[in-house]
Every structure is written in C-alpha cells, then in structure tokens.
C-alpha positions as CSV (number, residue, x, y, z in Angstrom):
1,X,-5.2,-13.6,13.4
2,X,-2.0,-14.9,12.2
3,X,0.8,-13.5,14.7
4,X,4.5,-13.5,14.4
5,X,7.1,-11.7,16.2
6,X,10.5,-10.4,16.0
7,X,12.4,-8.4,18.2
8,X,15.2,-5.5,17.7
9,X,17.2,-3.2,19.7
10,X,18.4,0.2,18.6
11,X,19.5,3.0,20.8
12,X,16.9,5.3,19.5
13,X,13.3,6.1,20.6
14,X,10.6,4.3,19.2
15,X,8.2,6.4,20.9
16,X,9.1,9.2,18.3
17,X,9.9,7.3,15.4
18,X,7.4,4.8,15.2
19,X,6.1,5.7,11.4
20,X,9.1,5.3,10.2
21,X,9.5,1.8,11.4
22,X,6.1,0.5,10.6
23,X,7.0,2.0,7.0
24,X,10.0,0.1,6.5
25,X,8.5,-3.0,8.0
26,X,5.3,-2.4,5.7
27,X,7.4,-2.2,2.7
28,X,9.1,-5.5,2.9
29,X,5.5,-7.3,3.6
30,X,4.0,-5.1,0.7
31,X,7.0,-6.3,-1.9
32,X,6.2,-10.1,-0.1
33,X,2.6,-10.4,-2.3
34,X,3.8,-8.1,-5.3
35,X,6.1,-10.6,-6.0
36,X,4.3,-13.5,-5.2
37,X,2.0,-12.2,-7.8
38,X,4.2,-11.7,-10.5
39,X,5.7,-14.6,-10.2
40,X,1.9,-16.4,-10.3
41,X,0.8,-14.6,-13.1
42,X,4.1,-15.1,-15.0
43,X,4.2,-18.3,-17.9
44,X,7.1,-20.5,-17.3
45,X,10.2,-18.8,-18.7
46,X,11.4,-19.5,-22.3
47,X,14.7,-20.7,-22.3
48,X,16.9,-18.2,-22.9
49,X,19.2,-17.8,-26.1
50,X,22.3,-17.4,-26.0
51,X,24.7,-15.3,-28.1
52,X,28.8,-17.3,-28.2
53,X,30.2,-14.4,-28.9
54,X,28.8,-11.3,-26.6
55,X,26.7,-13.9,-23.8
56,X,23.6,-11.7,-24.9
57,X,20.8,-13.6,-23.0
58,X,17.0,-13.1,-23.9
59,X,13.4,-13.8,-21.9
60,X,10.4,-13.8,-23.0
61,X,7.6,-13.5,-20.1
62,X,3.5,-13.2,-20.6
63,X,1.6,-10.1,-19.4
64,X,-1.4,-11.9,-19.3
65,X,-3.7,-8.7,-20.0
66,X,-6.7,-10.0,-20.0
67,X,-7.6,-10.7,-16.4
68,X,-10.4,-8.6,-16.1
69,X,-9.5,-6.7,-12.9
70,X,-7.7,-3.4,-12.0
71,X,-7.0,-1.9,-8.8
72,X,-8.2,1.7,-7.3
73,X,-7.0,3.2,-4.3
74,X,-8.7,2.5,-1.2
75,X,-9.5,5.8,-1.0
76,X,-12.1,6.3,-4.0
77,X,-15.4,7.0,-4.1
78,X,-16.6,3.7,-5.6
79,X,-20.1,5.3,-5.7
80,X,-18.7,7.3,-8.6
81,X,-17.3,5.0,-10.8
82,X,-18.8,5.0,-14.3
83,X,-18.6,3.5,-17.3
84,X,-16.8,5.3,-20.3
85,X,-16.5,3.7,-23.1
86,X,-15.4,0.4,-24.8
87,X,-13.1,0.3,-28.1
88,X,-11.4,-2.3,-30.5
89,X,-7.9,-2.4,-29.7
90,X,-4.9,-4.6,-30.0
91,X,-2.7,-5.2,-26.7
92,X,0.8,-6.5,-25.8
93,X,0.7,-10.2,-24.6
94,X,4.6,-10.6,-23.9
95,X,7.6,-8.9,-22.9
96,X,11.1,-10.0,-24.2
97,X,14.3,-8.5,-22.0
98,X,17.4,-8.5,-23.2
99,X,20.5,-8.5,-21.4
100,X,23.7,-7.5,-23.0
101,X,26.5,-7.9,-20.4
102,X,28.9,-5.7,-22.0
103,X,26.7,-3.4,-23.4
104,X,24.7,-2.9,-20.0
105,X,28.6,-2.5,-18.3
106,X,30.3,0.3,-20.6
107,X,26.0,2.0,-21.0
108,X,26.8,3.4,-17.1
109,X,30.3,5.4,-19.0
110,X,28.7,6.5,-21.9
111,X,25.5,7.5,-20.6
112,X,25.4,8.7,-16.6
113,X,22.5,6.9,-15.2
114,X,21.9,5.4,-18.4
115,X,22.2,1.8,-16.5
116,X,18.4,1.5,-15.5
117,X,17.5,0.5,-18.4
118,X,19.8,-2.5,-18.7
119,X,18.0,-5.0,-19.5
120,X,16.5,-3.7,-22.6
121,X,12.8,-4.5,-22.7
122,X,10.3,-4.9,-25.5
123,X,6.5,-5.5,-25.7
124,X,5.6,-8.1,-28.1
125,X,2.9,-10.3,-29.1
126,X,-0.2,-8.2,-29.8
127,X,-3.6,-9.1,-29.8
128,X,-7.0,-8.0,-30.6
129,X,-8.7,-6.8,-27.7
130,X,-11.3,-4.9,-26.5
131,X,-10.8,-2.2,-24.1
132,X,-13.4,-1.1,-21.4
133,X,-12.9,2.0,-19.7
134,X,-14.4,3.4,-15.9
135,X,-13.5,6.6,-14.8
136,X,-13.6,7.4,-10.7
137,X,-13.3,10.3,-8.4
138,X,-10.3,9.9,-6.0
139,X,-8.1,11.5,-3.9
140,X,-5.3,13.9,-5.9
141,X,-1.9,12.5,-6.5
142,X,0.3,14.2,-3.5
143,X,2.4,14.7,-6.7
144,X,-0.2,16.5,-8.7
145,X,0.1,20.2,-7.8
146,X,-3.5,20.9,-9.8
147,X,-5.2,18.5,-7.4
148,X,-6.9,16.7,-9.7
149,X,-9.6,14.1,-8.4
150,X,-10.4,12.6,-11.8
151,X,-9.2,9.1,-12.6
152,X,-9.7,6.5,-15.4
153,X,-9.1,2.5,-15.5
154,X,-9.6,0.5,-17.6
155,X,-9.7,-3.6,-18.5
156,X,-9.6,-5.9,-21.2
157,X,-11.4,-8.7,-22.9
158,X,-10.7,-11.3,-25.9
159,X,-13.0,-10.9,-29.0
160,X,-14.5,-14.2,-28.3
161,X,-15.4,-12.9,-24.8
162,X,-17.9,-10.7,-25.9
163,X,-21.2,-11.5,-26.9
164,X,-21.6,-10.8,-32.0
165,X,-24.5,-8.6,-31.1
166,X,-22.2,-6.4,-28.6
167,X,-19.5,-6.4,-31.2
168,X,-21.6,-5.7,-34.0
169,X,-22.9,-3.0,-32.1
170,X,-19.4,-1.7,-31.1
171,X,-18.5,-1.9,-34.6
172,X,-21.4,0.4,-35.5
173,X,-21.0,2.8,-33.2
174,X,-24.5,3.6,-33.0
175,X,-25.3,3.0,-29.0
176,X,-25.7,5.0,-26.2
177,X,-23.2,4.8,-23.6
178,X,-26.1,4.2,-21.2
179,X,-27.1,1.5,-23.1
180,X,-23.2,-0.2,-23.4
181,X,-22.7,-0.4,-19.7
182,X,-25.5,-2.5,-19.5
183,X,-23.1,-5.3,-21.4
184,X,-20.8,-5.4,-18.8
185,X,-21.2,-6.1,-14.7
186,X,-18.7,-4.0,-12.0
187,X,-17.9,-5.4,-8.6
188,X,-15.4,-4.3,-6.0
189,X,-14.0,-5.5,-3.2
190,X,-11.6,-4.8,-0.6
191,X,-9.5,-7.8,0.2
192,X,-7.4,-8.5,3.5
193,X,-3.7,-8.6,3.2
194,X,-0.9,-8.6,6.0
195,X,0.6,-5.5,7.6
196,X,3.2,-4.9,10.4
197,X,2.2,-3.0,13.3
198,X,4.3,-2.2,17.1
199,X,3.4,-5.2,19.8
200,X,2.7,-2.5,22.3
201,X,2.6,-5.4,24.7
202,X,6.5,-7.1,24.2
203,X,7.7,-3.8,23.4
204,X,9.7,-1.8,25.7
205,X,10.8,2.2,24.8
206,X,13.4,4.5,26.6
207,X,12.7,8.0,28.2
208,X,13.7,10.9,26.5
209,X,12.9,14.7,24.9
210,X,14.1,16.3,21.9
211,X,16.7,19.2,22.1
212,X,17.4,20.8,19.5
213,X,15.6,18.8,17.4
214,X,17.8,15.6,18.1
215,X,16.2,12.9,20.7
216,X,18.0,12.6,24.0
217,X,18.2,9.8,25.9
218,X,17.9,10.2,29.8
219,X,19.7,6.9,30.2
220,X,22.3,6.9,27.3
221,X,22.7,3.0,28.0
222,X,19.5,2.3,27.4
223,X,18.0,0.5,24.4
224,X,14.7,0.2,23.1
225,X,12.8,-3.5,22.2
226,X,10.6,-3.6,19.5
227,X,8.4,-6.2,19.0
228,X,6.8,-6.6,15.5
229,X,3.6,-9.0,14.9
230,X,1.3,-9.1,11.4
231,X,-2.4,-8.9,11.5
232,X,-4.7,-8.8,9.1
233,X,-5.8,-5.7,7.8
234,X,-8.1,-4.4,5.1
235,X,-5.7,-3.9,1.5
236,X,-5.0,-0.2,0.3
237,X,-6.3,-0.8,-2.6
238,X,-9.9,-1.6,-4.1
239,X,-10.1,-4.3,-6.5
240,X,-12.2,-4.0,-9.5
241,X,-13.9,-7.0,-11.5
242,X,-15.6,-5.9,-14.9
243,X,-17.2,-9.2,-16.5
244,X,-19.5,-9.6,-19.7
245,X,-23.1,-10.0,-19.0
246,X,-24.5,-13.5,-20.3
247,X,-26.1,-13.3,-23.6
248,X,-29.6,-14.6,-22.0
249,X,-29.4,-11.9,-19.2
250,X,-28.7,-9.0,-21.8
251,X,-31.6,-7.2,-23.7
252,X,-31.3,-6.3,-27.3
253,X,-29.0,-3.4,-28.1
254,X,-30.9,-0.6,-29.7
255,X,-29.6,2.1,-31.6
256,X,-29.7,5.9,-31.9
C-alpha cells in the first residue's frame, strides 16, 4: 500500500465533520483518474482553425466508442445482468468545440446562465455500428422519487468485429434472444483505485460538544491536525467487458 500524507489545521472538529473531509479529499483523487482517462483515450488534437476576424477557434477530439466496456455501479446485482438485444446503428466518432470569444462573452447578457454552453459542441463523424444492450437491477437513483431498480447499458462494436453469420442473422431478425447472447461473452470486474481516508494515527482532534447545533470548542485555541494518507481500495464502480465469441467457439445460429 502506497501511502502519502499531508497535514492541515483548522479550528474546527474533525471528530464531527469527518465525511465531509474525506468527501472533498475523495473528489480531488476521483477527478485525478477521470482526467487521466480522458486525456488517454483522447487522439492528439487537430490544430485548431482560426478565424482573423472574430478569433473563433475549433477542436476536433475522438470519442473512441468502440471500447467495449461500460461501467455499473458497485452496487448492482451483477447476477442479474442480461442480455437485451443487439441492433445496426450508426454512432458519433468525434466531437468538434467551438469557441467563439465574443460570442461566448455577450451569450452570459443575452441569455442568464446561457454561458455553460460556451464552447459550442457538436457530434460528428458517424459510423456504422452495432449496439449490444444488458439490462441490470441496481440500487434507485437517490434522485428518482419512483425508485426504480431497472437499468440498461449498453456497448458497441465495428461491423467487421462481428462474425457474416451473426450479421446475417441480425439482419434477418429471425433469432431468439437466447440464442444471440450466446454471440457475445460478459465479464466484470472490480478494479482498485485510490481513496483518501483520516490517519487516525498522525491525526490529532480537539474536545468539544455541540450547542445549539454549532460545535464548541473547550479550548478555543486549540486546532485540530489532520493527517491524510491514500490506500487502495476497491473502485465504486463495476466494470463491464462484452467481447464477440470466436467464430470456431460459436455454434450455428438457428432460426425461429
């Protein structure tokens, strides 16, 4: 276990506002891989045009779709994930922002709030595709007042990646959804990833009690010492991997 440490005074308990620490602390480790990831997963940027007249500058980025993977919450019920069903498509392979400096500048006077969407985004690029779809049982959304424990996700694949007598059979539309899943092989796993927690052990806390629902000191010089140190813990999330079945593994696709 990988260990680092920082230290911090405040003049406030710890003792009795330890959550909220360890959630700020979690949420600047959390945005440490996110971006790590996006910036691994992103093609090296086009150079960007640019407009003499207005300094209008435009990216293009890849969304690289076609990974194969999607993330669940670590609280599913793996057991009931299931396979749905798989379609032609066509999917979005890159996104161009725009950024129109004086357009983004006068958008927050003409439009309150209108800002966020400075700069403008657009998908571009599609591409045939083929879409597989799982559904899952989760725990509800603490958002979702209906409590629903239902959840669908889904992955893609290039034409190429599938197998003529899977697409034919796609095409047809003629096989049981038993028999489709067979095509395609699920795994999951849970991956470690860092997470801040309290050093319980280079940490020192003040005395105190809440009155009145404010914390009161019983030395009001005192200050508390928080130690932070990263371990490794289990991810969140679950990660999903849906890949093709070879050809000389699969049996023949029968019909209705």
């Amino acid at each position: 276990m990988t260990t680092t440490q920082q230290q911090m005074t405040m003049p406030w308990s710890i003792s009795a506002r330890r959550p909220m620490i360890l959630a700020l602390v979690g949420m600047g480790l959390a945005a440490q891989p996110f971006f790590a990831e996006n910036r691994g997963n992103s093609s090296p940027q086009v150079p960007a045009a640019r407009s003499a007249e207005r300094g209008v500058k435009t990216q293009i980025k890849d969304l690289r779709p076609f990974t194969h993977f999607a993330s669940i919450p670590a609280t599913s019920n793996t057991g009931t994930i299931r396979f749905e069903r798989v379609k032609a498509t066509k999917v979005f392979t890159k996104v161009k922002s725009t950024m129109d400096p004086g357009y983004c500048d006068d958008l927050q006077f003409r439009d309150p709030g209108g800002s966020m969407y400075c700069p403008y985004t657009q998908d571009e690029a599609p591409a045939p595709a083929y879409e597989v779809t799982y559904s899952y049982k989760g725990e509800p959304l603490a958002s979702d007042e209906y409590g629903n424990r239902n959840f669908t996700f889904a992955v893609y694949f290039h034409p190429e990646e599938l197998p003529p007598a899977l697409r034919q059979a796609i095409s047809n539309r003629k096989v049981k959804r038993a028999e489709m899943a067979t095509y395609f092989n699920l795994t999951t796993s849970r991956l470690p990833v860092r997470a801040a927690v309290i050093d319980e052990g280079t940490s020192s806390f003040c005395d105190g009690n809440y009155m009145d629902g404010n914390w009161i000191q019983k030395d009001p010089k005192c200050q508390d010492k928080v130690s932070f140190k990263t371990v490794t813990v289990p991810s969140d999330y679950i990660t999903v991997q849906v890949d093709p079945v070879s050809p000389r593994r699969q049996e023949p696709v029968a019909s209705r």
